[in-house]
C-alpha positions in Angstrom: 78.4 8.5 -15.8 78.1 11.2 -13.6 77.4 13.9 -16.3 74.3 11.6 -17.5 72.8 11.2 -14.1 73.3 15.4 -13.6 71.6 15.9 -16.8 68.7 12.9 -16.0 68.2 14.7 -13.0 68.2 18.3 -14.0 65.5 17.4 -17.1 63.4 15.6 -14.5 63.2 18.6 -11.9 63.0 21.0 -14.9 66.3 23.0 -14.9 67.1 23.8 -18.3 65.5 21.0 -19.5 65.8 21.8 -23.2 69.1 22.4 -22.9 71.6 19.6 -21.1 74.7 21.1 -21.5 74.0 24.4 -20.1 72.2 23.0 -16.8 75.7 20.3 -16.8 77.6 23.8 -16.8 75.4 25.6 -14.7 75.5 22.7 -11.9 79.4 22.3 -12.0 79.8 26.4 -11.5 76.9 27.5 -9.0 75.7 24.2 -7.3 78.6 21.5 -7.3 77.6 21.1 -3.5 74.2 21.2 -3.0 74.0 19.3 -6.3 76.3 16.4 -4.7 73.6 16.4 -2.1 71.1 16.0 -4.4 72.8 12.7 -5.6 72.7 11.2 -2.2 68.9 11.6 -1.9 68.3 9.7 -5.1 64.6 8.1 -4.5 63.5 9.9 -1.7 62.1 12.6 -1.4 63.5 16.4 -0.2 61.8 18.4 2.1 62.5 22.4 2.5 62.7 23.3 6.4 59.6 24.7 6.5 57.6 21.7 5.4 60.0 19.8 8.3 58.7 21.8 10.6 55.2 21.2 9.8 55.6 17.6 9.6 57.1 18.3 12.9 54.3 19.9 15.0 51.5 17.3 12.7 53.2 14.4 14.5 53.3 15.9 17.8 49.7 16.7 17.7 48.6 13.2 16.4 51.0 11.6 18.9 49.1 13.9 21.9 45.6 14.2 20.4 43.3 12.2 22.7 41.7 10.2 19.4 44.2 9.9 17.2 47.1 9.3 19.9 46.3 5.0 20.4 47.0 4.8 16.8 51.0 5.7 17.2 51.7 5.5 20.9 50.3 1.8 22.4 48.0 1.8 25.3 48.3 -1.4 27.6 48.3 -4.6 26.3 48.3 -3.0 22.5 51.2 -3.2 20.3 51.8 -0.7 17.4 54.3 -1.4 14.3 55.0 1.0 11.7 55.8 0.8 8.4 55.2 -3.1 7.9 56.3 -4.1 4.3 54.9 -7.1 3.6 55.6 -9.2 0.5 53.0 -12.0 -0.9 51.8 -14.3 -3.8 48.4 -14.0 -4.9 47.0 -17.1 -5.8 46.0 -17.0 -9.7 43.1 -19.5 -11.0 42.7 -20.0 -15.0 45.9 -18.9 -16.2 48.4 -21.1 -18.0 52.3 -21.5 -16.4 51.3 -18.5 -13.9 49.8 -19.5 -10.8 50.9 -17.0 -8.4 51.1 -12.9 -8.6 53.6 -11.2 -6.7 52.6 -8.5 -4.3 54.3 -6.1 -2.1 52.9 -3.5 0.2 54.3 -1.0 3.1 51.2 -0.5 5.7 51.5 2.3 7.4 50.4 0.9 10.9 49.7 -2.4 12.3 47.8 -1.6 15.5 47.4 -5.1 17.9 45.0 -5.4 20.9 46.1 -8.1 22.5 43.5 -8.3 24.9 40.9 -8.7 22.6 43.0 -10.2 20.2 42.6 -7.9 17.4 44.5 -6.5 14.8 44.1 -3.5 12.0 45.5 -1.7 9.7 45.8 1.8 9.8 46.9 4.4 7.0 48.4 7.5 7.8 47.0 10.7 5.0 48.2 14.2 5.3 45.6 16.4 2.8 44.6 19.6 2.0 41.5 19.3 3.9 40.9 16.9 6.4 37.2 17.6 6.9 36.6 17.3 3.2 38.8 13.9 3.0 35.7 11.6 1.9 33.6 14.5 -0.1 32.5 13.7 -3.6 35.5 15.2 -5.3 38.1 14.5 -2.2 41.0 11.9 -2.0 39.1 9.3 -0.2 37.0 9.1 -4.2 39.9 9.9 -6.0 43.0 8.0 -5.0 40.3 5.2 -4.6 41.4 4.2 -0.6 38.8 2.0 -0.1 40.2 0.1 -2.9 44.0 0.4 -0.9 42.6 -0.4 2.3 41.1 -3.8 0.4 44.5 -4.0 -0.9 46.1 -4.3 2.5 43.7 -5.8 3.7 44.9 -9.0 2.0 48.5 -8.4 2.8 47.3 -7.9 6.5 46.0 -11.3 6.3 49.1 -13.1 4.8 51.3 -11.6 6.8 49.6 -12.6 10.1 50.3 -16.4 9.1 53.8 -15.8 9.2 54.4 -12.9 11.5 56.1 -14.4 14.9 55.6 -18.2 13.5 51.8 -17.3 13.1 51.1 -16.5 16.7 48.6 -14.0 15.6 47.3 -15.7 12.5 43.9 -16.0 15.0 43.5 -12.6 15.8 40.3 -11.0 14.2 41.2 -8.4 11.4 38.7 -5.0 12.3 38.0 -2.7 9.6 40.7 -0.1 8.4 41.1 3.6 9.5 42.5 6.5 8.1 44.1 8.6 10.8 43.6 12.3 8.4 45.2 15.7 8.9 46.0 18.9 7.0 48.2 21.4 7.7 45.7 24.4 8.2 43.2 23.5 10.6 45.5 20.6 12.2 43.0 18.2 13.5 42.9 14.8 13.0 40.2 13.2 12.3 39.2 9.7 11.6 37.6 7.8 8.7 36.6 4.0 8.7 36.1 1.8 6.1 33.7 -2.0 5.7 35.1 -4.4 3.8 33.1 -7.2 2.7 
């Protein structure tokens, strides 16, 4: 078992892919360790220092920038929750023996105002080039976000009827953000969205 999962592993990160039973051998003399490792981080993702470190100083200057800083570090009478997974059926019209569609989301941010009794959802991106985030050719275009943001948009709202026995089921849903950054110029900056 262990032998096809070091072989899986080394084909899908390219090391000697073509050939299984010299990356097996090569793993079991040079890298028994670091492969062992390896195993442990199965479905998630491995970082090398130097991108820690720039993850690092990004959070530290979105957590202190003046525009971005609300979004992860609640003023008064606002509440922040990260990561929110939300699970949901999606009501299906015109379809024989299938009348719901399971969905499943993570949102990055739930940011509340509970003075003004408002809630939105806010996702995180990290790009090559913040300032060119919602160009013609950027991510905004084509990872299709506005299309996520619609997405979540819909969890938001099912979620809220549950969330705390539906104490905020009431609260108006505000458009989406994305709170943006790179790692070369390392400003945030901040793109909303109108959904109809």
């Amino acid at each position: 078992e262990d032998r096809d999962l070091i072989c899986s592993l080394c084909i899908e990160h390219d090391h000697y892919k073509a050939k299984p039973d010299q990356a097996y051998n090569d793993i079991l003399k040079k890298g028994t360790d670091y492969f062992e490792f390896l195993k442990t981080t199965k479905g998630r993702q491995v970082i090398s220092p130097a991108d820690n470190l720039l993850a690092v100083e990004l959070s530290k200057i979105l957590n202190e920038d003046k525009i971005s800083k609300g979004f992860f570090i609640p003023k008064k009478g606002c509440e922040v929750i990260f990561q929110v997974r939300i699970f949901a059926e999606f009501e299906l019209d015109g379809f024989d023996n299938l009348d719901f569609l399971p969905t499943k989301g993570a949102i990055d941010i739930v940011h509340f105002n509970h003075i003004r009794k408002e809630v939105r959802e806010v996702d995180l991106k990290c790009t090559e080039d913040a300032f060119l985030f919602d160009s013609p050719t950027g991510p905004l275009r084509k990872f299709d976000y506005p299309g996520q943001h619609s997405f979540y948009d819909y969890l938001l709202r099912e979620w809220l009827k549950t969330y705390k026995n539906g104490e905020y089921k009431d609260y108006s849903v505000q458009n989406p953000l994305n709170v943006v950054i790179d790692g070369g110029e390392k400003i945030p900056y901040i793109y909303s969205y109108k959904l109809d």
